[in-house]
N, C-alpha and C positions, 0 to 999 in steps of 0.2 A: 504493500500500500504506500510505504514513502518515496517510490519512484513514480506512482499515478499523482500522490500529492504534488513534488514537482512538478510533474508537467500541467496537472491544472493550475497549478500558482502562475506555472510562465505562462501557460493559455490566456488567463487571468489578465494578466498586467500589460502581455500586447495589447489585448481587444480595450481596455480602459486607458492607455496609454494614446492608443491611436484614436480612442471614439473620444477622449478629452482632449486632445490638440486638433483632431480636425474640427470638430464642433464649435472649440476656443479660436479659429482660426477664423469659420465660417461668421460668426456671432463679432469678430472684433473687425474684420475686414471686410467681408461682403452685409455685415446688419449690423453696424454699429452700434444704431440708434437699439435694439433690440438685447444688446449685453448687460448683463445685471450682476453684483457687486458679489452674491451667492454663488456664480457661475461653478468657479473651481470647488466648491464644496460637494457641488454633484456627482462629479466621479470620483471622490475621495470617498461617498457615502456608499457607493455602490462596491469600491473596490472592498473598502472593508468587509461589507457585509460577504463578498466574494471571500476572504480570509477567511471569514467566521463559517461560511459555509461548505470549502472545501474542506478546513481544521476538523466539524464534525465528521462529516461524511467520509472522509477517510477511516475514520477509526477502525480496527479489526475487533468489533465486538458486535456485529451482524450477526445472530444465530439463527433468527428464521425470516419470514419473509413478510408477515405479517408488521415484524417489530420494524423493518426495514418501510415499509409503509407509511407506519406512523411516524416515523423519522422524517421523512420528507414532509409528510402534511404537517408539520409541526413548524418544521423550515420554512415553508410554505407561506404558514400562517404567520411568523415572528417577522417575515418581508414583510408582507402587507401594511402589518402592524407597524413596523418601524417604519415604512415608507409614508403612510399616512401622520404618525407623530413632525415626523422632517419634513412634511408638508403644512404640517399646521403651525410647528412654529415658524417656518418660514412668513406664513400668513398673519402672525400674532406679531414677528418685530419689523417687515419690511412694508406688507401690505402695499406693496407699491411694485407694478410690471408684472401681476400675475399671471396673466397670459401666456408671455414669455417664460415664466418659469415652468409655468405647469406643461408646456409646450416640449423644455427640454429635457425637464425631469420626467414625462411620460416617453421621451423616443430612448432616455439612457435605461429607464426601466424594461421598454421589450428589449433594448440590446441585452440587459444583464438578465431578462427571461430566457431570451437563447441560448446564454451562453451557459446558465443554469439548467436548463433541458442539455443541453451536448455533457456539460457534467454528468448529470443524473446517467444518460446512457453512457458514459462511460466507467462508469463507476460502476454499476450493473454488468457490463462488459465483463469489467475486473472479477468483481464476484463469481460470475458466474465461470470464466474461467479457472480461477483459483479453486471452486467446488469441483471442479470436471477435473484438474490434475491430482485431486486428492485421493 
């Protein structure tokens, strides 16, 4: 599991590296007017939460497939949850260019849903390999 970890970590930090400069690039050169003071906070929020959820999901304490289940909707559910809190104090200290924020904070969200499903399958990959060479 600590070589799948690697490589989701580097999967990780290209895909948020290149979706926060090109974005930051889009947003300060071609939409000026449209950059907001929060910008880099966005993909700091996502990458973390990318740590915190490769960190679980590696762990080698999968015993059955049920509990493997409830792991993920759990994840699942603690995104949501924290993506809504980071939306609402956004709203609570800036209140100003919502539009713009919720604009970019929903397109960095599918990008880290995809990248969090290609996770998920490959982690499952893993598993499931690792049951088959046993």
């Amino acid at each position: 599991m600590e070589k799948l970890k690697i490589k989701l970590n580097t999967i990780l930090t290209i895909v948020m590296l290149a979706g926060g400069c090109g974005v930051w690039w889009l947003l300060k050169a071609g939409l000026p007017t449209h950059y907001f003071r929060w910008y880099p906070v966005i993909p700091g929020f996502f990458y973390i939460m990318g740590l915190v959820f490769v960190t679980v999901v590696t762990r080698d304490y999968k015993e059955n497939q049920r509990k493997l289940v409830n792991l993920y909707m759990i994840i699942k559910l603690c995104k949501v949850t924290a993506a809504l809190l980071f939306a609402g104090i956004y709203y609570l200290v800036e209140r100003v260019q919502m539009r713009d924020f919720i604009v970019v904070f929903m397109g960095f969200y599918l990008i880290y849903l995809g990248v969090e499903t290609y996770f998920f399958y490959l982690t499952e990959e893993n598993i499931k390999n690792k049951l088959t060479n046993e």
